[in-house]
C-alpha beads as a LAMMPS data file, in Angstrom:
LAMMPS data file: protein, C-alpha beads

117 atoms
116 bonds

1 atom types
1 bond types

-500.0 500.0 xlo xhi
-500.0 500.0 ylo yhi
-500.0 500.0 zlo zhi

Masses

1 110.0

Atoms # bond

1 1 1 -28.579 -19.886 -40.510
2 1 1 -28.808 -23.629 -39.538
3 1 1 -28.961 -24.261 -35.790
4 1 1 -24.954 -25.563 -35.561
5 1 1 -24.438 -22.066 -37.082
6 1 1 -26.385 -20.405 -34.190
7 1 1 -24.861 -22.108 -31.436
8 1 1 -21.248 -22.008 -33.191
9 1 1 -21.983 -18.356 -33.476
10 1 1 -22.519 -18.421 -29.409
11 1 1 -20.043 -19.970 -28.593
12 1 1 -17.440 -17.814 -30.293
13 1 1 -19.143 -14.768 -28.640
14 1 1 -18.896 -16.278 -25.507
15 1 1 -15.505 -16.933 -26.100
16 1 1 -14.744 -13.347 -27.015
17 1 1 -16.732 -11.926 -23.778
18 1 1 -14.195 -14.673 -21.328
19 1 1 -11.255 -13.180 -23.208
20 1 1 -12.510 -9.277 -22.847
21 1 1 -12.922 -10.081 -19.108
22 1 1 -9.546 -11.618 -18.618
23 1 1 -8.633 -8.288 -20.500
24 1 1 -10.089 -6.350 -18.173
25 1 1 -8.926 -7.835 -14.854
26 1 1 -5.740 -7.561 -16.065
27 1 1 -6.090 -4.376 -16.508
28 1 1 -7.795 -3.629 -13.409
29 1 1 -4.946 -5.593 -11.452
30 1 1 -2.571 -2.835 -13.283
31 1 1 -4.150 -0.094 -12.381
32 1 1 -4.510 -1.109 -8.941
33 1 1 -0.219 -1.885 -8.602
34 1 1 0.120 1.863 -10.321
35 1 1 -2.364 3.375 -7.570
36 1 1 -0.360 1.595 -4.820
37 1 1 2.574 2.399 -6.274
38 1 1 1.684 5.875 -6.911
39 1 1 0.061 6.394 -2.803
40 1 1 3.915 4.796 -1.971
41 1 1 6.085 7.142 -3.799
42 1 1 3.291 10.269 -2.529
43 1 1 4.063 9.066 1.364
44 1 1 7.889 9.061 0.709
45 1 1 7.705 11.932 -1.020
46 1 1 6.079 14.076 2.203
47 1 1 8.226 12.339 4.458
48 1 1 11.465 13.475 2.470
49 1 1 10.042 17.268 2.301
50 1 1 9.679 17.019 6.235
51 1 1 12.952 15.559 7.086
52 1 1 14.428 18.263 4.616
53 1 1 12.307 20.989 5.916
54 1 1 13.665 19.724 9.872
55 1 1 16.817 19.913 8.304
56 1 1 17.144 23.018 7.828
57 1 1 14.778 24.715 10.012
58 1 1 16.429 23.010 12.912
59 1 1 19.632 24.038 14.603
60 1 1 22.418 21.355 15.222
61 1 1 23.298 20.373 19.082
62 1 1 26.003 17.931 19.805
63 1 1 25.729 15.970 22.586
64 1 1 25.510 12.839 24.081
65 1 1 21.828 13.924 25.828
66 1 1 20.409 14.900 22.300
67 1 1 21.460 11.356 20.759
68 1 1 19.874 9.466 23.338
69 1 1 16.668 11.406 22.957
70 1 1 17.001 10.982 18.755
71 1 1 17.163 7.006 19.400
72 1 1 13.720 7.123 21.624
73 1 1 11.987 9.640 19.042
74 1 1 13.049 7.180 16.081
75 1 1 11.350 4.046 17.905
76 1 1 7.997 5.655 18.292
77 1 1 8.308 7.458 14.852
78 1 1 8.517 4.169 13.155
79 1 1 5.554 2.996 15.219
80 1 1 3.940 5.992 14.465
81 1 1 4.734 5.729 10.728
82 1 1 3.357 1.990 10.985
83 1 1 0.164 3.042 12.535
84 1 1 -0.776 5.752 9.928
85 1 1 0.207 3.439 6.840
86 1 1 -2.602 0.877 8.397
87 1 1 -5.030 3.721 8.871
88 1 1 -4.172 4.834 5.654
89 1 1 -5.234 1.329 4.296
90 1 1 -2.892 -0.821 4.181
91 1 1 -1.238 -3.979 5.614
92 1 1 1.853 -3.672 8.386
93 1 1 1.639 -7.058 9.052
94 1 1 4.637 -9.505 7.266
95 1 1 2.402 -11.987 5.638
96 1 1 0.687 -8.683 3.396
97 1 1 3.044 -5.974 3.864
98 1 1 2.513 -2.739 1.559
99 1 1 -0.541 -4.395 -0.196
100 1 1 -4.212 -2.324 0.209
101 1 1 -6.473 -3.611 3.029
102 1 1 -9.430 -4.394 0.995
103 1 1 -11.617 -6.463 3.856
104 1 1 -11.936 -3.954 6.574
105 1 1 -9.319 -4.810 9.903
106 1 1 -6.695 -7.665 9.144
107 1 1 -5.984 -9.265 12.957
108 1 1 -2.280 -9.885 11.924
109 1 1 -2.008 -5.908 11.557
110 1 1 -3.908 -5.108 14.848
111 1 1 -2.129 -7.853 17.095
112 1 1 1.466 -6.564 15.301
113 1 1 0.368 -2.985 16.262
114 1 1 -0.781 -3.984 19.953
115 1 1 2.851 -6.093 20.092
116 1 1 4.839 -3.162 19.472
117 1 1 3.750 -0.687 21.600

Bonds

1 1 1 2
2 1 2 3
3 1 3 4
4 1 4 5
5 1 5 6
6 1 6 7
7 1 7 8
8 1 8 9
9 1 9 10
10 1 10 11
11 1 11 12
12 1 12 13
13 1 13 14
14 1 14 15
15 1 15 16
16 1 16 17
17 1 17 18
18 1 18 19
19 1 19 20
20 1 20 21
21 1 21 22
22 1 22 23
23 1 23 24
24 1 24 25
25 1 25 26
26 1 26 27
27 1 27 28
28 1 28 29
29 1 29 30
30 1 30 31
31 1 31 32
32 1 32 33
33 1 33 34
34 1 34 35
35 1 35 36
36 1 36 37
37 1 37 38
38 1 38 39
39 1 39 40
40 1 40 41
41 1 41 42
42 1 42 43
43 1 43 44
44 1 44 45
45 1 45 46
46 1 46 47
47 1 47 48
48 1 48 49
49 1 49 50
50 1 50 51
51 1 51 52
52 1 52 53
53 1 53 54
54 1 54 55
55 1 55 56
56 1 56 57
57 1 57 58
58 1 58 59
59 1 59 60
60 1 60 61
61 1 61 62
62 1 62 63
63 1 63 64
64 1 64 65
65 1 65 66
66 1 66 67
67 1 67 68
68 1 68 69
69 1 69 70
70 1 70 71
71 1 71 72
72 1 72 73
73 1 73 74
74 1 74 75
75 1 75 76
76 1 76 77
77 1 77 78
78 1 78 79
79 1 79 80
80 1 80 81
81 1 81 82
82 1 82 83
83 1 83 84
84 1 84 85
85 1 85 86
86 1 86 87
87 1 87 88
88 1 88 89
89 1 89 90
90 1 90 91
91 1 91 92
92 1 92 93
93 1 93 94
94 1 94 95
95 1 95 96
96 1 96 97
97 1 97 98
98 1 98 99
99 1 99 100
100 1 100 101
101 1 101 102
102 1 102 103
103 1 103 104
104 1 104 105
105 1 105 106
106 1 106 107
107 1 107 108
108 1 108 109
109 1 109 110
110 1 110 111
111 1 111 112
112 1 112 113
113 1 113 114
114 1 114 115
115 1 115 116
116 1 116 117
């Protein structure tokens, strides 16, 4: 082999590894939307057994005292459910809602969480 050989030779193998790791982080950025994804539909899925599960186990009161009560427990259930997401690892905050926390604490979260309660 002649020396433009070699060096044409490297260069096409170089060109090869930049398109197997595009490949890959492609790939990687896939598996991380299915994983989100996949943690999403899990947390619905829990939360739609317990609200059938209350649903049943519970017995049905009419009243004006019980409706006021429901609005108060739906505030800080929504707070709650805010809370554990972030704990959970992942952004409550509007400018990366739903996406993982991948940095540790995001200070939009924690000053959104400290504004609500």
């Amino acid at each position: 082999m002649e020396k433009n050989e070699i060096f044409s030779h490297i260069v096409d193998i170089e060109e090869k590894l930049g398109n197997l790791y595009r490949e890959l982080g492609q790939l990687k950025q896939k598996v991380v939307t299915l994983l989100e994804e996949n943690h999403h539909l899990r947390i619905e899925n829990e939360e739609l057994r317990r609200r059938l599960e209350s649903e049943y186990t519970s017995s049905e009161k009419k009243g004006k005292s019980k409706s006021t009560i429901n609005n108060k427990k739906v505030v800080g259930e929504g707070y709650d459910n805010l809370a554990r997401l972030y704990h959970e690892g992942f952004h409550v905050c509007n400018l990366h809602f739903g996406n993982l926390r991948t940095e540790g604490d995001c200070l939009f979260c924690l000053s959104f969480l400290n504004k609500s309660q």
